[in-house]
VEXDO-397250 format. One line per 10 residues: number of its first residue (from 1); their letters; for each residue x, y, z of N, C-alpha, C, O. Coordinates in steps of 0.05 Angstrom, whole numbers. Atoms other than C-alpha are relative to their C-alpha. Example, Ala and Ser with C-alpha at 12.3 -4.5 7.8 and 13.67 -1.06 7.14 Angstrom:
<rs>
1	as	18:-24:0:246:-90:156:18:24:0:39:24:13; -16:-24:-1:273:-21:143:-15:22:14:-5:44:18
</rs>
This chain:
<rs>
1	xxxxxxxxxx	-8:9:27:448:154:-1372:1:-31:0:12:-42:19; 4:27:-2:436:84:-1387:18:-15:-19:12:-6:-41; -18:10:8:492:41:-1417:-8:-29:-15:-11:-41:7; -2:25:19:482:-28:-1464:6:0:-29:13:19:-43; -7:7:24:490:-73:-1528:-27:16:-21:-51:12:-15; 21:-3:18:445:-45:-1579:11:-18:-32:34:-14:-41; 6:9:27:438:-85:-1649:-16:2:-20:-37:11:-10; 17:10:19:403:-96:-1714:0:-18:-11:22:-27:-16; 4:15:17:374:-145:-1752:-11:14:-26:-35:19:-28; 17:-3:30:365:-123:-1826:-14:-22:-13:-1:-44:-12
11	xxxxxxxxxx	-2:20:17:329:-166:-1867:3:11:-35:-3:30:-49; -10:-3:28:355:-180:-1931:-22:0:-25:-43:-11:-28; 20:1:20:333:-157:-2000:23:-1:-23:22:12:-43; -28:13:23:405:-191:-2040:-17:5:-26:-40:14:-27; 19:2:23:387:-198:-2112:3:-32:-4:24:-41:6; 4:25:2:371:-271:-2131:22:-3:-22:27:-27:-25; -17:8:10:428:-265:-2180:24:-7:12:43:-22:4; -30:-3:-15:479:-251:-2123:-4:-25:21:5:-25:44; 4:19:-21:455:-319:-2097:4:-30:-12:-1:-35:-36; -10:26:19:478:-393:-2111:-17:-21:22:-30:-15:42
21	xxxxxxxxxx	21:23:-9:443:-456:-2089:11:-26:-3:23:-32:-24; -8:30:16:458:-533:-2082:-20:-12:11:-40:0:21; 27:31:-3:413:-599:-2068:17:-26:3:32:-34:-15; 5:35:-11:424:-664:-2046:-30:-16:7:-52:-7:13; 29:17:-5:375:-720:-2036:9:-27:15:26:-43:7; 10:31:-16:368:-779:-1994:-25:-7:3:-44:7:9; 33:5:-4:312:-821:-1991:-10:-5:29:-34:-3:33; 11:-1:-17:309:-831:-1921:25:12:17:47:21:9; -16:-15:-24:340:-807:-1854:34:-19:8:53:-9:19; -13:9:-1:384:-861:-1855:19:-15:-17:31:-36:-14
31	xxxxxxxxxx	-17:8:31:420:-865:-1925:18:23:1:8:45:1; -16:-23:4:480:-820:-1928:5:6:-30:14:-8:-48; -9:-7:36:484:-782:-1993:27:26:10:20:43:27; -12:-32:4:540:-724:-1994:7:11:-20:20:32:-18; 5:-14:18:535:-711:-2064:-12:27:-8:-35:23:-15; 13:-19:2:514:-648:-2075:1:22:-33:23:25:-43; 5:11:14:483:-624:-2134:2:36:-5:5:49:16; 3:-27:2:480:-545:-2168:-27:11:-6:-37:1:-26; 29:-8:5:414:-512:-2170:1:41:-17:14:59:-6; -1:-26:0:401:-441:-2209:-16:13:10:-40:9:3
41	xxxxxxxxxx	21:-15:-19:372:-395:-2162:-29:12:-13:-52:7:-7; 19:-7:11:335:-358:-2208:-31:-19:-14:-51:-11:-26; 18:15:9:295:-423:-2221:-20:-5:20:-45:-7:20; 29:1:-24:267:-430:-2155:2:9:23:-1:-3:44; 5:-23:-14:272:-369:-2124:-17:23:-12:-11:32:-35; 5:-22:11:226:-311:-2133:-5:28:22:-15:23:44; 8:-23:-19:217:-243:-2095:-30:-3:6:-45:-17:-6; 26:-5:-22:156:-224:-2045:-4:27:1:12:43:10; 5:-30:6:124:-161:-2060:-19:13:21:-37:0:30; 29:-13:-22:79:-112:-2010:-27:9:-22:-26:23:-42
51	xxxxxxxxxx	33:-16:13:3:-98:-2034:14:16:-13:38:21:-9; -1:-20:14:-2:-50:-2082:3:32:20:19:50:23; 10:-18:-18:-40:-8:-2033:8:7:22:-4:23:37; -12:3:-30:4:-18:-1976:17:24:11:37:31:-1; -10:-32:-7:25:50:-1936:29:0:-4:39:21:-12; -21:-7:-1:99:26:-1931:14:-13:-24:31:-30:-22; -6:16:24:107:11:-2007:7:23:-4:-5:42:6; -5:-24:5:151:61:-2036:25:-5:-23:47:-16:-23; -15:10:27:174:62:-2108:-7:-17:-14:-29:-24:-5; 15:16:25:158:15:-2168:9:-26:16:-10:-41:19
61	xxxxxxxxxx	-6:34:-3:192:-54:-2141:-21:-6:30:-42:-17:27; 11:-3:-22:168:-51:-2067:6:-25:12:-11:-32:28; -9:28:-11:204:-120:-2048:-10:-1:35:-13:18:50; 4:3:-24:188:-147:-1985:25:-11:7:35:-31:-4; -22:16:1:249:-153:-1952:9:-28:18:4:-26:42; -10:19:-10:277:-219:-1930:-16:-19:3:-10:-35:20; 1:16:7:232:-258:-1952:-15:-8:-30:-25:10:-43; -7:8:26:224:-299:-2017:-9:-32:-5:-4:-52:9; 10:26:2:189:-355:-2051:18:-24:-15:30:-24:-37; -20:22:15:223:-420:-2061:-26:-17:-10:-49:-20:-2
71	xxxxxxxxxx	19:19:21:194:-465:-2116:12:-30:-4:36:-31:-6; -13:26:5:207:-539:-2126:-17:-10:-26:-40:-17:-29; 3:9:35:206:-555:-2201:-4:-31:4:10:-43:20; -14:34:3:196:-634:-2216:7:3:-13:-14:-3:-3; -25:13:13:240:-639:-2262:18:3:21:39:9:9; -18:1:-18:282:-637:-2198:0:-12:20:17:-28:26; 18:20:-28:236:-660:-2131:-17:-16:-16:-40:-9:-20; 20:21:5:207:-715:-2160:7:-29:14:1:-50:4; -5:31:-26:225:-772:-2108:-6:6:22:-6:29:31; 16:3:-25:196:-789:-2047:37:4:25:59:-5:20
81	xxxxxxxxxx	-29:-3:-19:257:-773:-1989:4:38:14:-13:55:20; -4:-26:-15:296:-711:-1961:16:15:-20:28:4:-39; -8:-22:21:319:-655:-1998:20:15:10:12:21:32; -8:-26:-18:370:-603:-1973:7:10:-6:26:3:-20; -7:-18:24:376:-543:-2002:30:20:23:35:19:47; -29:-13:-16:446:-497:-1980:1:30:-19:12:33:-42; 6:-24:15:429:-425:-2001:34:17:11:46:13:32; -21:-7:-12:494:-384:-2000:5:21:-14:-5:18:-36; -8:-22:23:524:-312:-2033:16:-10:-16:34:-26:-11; -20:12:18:551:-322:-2096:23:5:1:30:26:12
91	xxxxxxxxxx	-32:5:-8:620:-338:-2095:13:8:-31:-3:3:-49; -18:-9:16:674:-311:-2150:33:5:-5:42:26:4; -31:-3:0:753:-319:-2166:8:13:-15:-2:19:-36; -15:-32:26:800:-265:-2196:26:-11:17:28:-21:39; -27:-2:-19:872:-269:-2180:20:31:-3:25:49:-20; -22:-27:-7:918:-216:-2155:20:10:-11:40:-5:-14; -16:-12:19:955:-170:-2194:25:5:22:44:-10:27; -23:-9:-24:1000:-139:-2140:-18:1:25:-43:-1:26; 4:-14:-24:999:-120:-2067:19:20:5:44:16:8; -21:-20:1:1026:-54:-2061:-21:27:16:-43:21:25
101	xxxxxxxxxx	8:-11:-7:1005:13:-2037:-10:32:-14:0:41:-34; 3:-26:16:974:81:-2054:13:19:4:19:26:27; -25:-28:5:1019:137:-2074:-4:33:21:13:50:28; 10:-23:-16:979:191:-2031:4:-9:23:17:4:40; 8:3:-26:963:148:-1976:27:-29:1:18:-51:-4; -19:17:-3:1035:103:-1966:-6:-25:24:3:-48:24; -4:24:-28:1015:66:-1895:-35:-15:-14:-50:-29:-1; 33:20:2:943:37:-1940:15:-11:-14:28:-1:-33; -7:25:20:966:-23:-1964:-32:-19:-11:-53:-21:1; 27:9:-2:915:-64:-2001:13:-17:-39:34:-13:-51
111	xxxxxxxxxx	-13:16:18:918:-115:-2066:-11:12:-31:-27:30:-30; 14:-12:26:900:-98:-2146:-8:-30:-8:0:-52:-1; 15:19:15:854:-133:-2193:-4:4:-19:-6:28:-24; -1:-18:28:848:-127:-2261:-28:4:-10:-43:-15:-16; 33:-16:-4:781:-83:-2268:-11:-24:-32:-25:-44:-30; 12:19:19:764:-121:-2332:-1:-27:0:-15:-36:-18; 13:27:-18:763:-195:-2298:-18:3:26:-17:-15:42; 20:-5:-8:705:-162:-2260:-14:-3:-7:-11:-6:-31; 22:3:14:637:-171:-2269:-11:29:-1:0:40:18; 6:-22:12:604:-104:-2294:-14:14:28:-17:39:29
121	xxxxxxxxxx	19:-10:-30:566:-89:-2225:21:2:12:15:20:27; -12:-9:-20:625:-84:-2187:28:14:-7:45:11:9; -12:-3:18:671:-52:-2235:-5:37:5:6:53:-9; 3:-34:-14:650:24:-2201:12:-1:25:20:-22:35; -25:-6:-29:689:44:-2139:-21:2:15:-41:16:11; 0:-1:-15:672:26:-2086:-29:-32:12:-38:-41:33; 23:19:8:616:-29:-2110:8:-28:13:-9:-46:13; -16:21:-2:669:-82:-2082:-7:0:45:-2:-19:60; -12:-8:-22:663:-53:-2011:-16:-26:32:-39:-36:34; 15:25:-15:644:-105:-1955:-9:-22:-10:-30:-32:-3
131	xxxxxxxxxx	-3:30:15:652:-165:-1997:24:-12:19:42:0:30; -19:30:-8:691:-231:-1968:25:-9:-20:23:-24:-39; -12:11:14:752:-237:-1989:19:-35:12:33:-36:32; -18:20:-1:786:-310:-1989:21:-12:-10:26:-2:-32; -16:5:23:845:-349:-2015:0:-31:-7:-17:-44:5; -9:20:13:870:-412:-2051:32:-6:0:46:10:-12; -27:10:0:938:-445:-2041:5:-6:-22:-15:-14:-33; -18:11:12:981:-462:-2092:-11:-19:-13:-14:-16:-37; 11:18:14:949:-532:-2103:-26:0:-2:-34:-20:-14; 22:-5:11:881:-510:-2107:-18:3:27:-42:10:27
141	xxxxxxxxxx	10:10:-22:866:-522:-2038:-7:29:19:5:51:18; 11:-34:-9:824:-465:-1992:35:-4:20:51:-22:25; -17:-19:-21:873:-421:-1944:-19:-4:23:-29:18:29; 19:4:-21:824:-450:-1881:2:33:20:23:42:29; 1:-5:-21:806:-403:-1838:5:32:8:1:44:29; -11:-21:8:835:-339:-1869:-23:18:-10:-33:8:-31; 21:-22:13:780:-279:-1885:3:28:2:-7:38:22; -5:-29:-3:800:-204:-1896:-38:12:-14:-57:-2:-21; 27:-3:13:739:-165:-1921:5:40:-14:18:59:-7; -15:-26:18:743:-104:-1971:-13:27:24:-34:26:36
151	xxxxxxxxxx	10:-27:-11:740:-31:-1936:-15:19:-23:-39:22:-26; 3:1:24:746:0:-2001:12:-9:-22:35:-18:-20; 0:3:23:746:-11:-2074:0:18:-21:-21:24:-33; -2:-19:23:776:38:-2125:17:-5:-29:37:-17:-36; -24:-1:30:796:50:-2199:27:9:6:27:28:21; -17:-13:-1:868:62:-2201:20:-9:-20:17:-31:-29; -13:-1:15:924:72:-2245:29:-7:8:35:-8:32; -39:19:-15:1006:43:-2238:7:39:-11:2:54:-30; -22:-19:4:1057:102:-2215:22:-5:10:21:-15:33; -24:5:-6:1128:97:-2212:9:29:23:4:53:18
161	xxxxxxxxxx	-5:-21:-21:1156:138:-2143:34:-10:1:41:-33:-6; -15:1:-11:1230:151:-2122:7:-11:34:-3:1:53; 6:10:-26:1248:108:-2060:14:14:21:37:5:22; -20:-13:-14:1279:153:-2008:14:24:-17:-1:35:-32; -21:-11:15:1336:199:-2040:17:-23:-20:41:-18:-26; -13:6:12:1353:147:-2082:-19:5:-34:-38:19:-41; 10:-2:38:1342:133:-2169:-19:-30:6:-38:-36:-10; 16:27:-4:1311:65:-2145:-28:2:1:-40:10:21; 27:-1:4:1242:60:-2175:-25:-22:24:-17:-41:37; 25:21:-19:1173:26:-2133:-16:2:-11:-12:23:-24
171	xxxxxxxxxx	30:-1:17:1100:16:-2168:-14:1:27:-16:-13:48; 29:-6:-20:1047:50:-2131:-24:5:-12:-26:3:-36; 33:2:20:975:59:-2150:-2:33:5:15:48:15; 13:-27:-3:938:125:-2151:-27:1:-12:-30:-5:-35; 25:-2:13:865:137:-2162:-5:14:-15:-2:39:-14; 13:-2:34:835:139:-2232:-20:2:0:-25:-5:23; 36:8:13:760:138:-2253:12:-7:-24:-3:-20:-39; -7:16:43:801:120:-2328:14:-22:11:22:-40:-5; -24:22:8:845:73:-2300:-21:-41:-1:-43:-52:-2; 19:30:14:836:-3:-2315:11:-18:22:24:-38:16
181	xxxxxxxxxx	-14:16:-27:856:-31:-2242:-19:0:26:-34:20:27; 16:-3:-27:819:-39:-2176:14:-15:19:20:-38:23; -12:3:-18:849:-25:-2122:-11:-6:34:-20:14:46; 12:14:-29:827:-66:-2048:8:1:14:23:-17:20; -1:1:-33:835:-41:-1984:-15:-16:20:-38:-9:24; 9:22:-19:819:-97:-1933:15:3:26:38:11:31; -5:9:-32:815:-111:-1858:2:-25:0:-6:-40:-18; -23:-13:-5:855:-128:-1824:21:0:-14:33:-22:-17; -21:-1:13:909:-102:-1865:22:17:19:45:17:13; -31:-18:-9:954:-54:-1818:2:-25:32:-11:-40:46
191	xxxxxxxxxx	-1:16:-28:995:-81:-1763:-8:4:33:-26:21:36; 15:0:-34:978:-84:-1681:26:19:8:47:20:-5; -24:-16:-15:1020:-35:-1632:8:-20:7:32:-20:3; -16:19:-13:1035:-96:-1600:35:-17:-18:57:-24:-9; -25:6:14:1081:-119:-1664:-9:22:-24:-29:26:-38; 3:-24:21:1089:-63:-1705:10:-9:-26:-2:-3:-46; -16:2:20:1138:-91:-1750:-22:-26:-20:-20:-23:-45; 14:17:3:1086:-152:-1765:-30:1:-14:-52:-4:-4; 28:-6:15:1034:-138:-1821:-16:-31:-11:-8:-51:-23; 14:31:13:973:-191:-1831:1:-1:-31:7:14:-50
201	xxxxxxxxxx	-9:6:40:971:-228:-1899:-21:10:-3:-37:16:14; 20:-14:20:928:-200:-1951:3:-14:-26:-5:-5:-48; -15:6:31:956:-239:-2006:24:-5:-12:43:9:-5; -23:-7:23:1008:-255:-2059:-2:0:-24:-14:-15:-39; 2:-6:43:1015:-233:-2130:3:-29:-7:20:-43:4; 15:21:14:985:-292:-2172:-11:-17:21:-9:-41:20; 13:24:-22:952:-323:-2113:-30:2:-14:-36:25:-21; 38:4:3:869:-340:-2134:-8:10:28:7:7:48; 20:-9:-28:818:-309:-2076:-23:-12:-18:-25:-15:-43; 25:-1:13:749:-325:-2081:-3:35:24:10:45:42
211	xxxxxxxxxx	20:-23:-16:700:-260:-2059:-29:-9:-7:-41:-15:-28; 30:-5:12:633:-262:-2047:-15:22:19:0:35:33; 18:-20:-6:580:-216:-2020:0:-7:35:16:-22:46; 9:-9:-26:555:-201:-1950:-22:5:14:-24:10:38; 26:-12:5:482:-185:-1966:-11:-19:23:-30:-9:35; 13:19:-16:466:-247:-1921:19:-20:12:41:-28:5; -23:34:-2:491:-309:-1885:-14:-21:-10:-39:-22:-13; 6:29:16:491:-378:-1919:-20:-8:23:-18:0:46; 22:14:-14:424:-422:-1892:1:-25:-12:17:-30:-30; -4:18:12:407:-486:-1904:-32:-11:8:-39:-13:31
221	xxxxxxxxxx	19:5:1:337:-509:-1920:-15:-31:2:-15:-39:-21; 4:23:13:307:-582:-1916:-33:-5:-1:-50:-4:17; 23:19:9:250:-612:-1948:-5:-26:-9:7:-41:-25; -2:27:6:217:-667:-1943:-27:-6:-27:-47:8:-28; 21:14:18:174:-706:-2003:-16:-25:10:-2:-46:13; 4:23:-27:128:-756:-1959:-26:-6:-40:-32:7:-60; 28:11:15:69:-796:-2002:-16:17:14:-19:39:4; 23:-4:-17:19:-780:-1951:0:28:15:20:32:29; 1:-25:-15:-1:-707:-1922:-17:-7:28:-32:-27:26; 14:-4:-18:-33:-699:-1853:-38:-6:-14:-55:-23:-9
231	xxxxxxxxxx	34:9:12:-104:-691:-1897:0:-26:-10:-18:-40:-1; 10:26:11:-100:-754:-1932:11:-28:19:7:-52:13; 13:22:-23:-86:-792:-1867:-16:0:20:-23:-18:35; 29:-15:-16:-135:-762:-1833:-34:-13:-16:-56:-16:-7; 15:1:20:-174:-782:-1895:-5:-37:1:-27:-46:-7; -2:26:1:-156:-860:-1886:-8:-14:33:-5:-38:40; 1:-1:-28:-172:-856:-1813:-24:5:10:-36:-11:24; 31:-10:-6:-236:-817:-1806:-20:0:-27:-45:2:-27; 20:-10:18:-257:-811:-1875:-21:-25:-13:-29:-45:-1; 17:19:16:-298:-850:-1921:7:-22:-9:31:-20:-16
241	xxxxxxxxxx	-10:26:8:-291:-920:-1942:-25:-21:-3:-44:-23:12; 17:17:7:-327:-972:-1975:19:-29:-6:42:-28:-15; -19:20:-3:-306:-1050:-1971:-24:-19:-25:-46:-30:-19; 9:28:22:-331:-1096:-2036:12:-32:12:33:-43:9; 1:30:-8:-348:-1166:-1999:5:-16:-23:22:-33:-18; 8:14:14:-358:-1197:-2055:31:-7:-19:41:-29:-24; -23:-2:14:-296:-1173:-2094:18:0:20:38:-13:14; -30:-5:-12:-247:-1159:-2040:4:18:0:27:20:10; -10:-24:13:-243:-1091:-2058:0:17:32:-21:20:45; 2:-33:-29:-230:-1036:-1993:12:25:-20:34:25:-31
251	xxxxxxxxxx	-8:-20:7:-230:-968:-2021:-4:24:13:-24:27:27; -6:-21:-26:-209:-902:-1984:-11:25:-26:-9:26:-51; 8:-23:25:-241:-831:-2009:12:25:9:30:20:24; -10:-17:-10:-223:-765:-1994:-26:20:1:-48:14:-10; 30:-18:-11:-275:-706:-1968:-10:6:-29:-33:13:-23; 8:4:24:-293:-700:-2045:-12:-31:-13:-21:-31:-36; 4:31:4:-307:-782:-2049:8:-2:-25:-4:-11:-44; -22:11:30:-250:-783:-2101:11:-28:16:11:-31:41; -11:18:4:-220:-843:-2104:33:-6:7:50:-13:-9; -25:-1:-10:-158:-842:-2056:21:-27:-5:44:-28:-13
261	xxxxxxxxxx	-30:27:1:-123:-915:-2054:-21:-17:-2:-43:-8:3; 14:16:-1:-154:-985:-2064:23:-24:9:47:-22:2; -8:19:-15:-135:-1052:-2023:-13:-26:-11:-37:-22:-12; 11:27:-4:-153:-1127:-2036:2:-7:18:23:-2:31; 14:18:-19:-182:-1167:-1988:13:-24:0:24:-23:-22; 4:29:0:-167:-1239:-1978:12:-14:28:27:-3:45; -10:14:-19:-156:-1295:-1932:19:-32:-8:7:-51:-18; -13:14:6:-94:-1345:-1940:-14:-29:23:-19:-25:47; 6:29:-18:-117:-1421:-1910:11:-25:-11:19:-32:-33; -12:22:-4:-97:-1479:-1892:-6:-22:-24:-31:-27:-25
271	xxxxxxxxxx	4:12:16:-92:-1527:-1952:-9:-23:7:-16:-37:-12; 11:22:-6:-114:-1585:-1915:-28:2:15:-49:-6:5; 18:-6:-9:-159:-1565:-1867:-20:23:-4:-42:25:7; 13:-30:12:-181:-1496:-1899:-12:16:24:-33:29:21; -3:-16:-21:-178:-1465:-1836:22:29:-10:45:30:-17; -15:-24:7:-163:-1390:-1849:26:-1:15:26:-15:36; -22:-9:-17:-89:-1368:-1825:7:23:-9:26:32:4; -11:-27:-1:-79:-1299:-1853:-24:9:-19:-38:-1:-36; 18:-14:8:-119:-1247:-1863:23:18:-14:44:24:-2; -13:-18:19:-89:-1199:-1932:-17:27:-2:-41:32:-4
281	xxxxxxxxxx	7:-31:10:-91:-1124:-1942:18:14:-15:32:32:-5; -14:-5:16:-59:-1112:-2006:-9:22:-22:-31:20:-33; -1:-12:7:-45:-1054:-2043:-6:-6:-36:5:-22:-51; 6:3:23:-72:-1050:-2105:10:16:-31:7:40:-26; -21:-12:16:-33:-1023:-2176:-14:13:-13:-6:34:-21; 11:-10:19:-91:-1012:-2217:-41:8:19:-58:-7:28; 24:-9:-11:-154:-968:-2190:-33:-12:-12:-41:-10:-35; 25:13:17:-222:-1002:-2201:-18:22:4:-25:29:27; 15:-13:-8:-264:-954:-2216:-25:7:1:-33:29:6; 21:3:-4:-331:-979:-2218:-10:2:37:-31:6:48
291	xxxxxxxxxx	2:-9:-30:-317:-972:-2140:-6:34:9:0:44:31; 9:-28:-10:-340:-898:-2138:-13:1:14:-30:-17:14; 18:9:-11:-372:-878:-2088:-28:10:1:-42:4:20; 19:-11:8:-426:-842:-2113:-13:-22:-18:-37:-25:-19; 17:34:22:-440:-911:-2168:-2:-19:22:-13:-41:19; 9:23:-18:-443:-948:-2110:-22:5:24:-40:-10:31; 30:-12:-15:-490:-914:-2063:-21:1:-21:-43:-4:-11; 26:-3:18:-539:-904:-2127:-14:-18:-7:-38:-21:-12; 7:28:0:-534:-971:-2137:-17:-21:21:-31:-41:19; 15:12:-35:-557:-989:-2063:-31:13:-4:-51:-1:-4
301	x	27:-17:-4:-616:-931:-2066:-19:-11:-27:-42:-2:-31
</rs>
């Protein structure tokens, strides 16, 4: 019998709604920006589909999972620098109705929410279940460090129970499919043998949590926007080029003998003695384009 770790990697097929996005920019490696900026996923994210024809396509969508095309709009990347994108599950706040327990099951403790400050997708039992829950202090500030995570997620309804042999009332929940409450069982919620008496937090009535999903972990993407690709210095290096003596003109082409960049020529000298001292290779603003290089070879032949 052979004994080890076994694992999986799923890859993910989240929905691009259940996903949030930010951006920053700097123009170079050594400009600190930490602004960071909101992006909507759905703008430049899209799903990755298998062939039509493909044996392990099965069903009308046929997503490929885990991976997904990112798009860079200009109206957004339009500067030369670094980009960094911070893909993450969408995130969501509700605050806490109670923390209390279910009437059947007394030792599940777990917190309520009010089913209608849900969003409509997770508003079915159990739709909640392995979501991240987090909190918020008082002044607005996260709870560092703190993460329970839902077991489950049910409709449930408020019941009043006798406590012991006494008349002294308690509010407990009980599950509904009518009721208008959702009730969150989270880990770790019960206590350790070690301290019995010692239950972890979960919450307090009106505290904010955020929750978000699970579908993936947060990544963080960077791109860069350069002028120049590998081909078009490759192109200024090996490729074609023609130099106008006459004018000054150096012009660079690309394996099409388009019209890549143009340079002036000149030589700065000595005003007395007119002895050259610098030789110029300046960029030019406006393309001359009687420098083609197809009008200028026809011209030679």
């Amino acid at each position: 019998m052979a004994t080890g770790n076994f694992g999986i990697t799923r890859a993910a097929d989240v929905s691009i709604n259940d996903i949030e996005m930010y951006y920053n920019y700097t123009q170079d490696r050594y400009t600190l920006n930490s602004v960071m900026y909101p992006l909507t996923a759905s703008d430049v994210l899209e799903y990755c589909y298998l062939p039509e024809n493909d044996d392990n396509a099965v069903g009308s969508e046929n997503i490929l999972e885990g991976l997904y095309n990112l798009i860079l709009p200009a109206s957004v990347f339009n500067q030369i620098g670094i980009y960094t994108l911070y893909i993450r599950p969408k995130r969501l706040t509700n605050t806490i109705i109670d923390c209390s327990v279910l009437s059947a099951l007394p030792t599940i403790k777990g917190i309520v929410l009010d089913l209608n400050t849900l969003p409509e997708e997770l508003q079915t039992n159990n739709a909640m279940q392995g979501y991240k829950i987090e909190y918020l202090n008082s002044d607005g500030s996260k709870l560092r460090n703190v993460v329970r995570y839902v077991v489950t997620s049910n409709k449930v309804s408020i019941t009043s129970e006798n406590v012991g042999n006494t008349s002294q009332k308690v509010q407990r929940y009980r599950f509904d499919d009518a009721g208008t409450l959702m009730f969150l069982q989270l880990t770790p919620s019960s206590s350790s043998d070690v301290k019995p008496n010692s239950t972890p937090f979960i919450g307090t009535i009106g505290q904010t949590i955020i929750f978000s999903n699970t579908f993936f972990s947060p990544l963080t993407v960077e791109v860069d926007l350069v002028e120049n690709t590998i081909e078009t210095l490759a192109n200024y290096v090996a490729g074609e080029q023609i130099k106008d003596v006459q004018n000054g003109i150096l012009t660079y082409y690309d394996k099409n003998r388009n019209i890549l960049k143009q340079f002036n020529l000149y030589e700065i000298k000595d005003d007395v003695t007119d002895v050259p001292l610098f030789e110029v290779k300046e960029k030019r603003d406006t393309i001359d384009e009687a420098q083609s290089f197809n009008d200028v070879i026809a011209d030679i032949q």
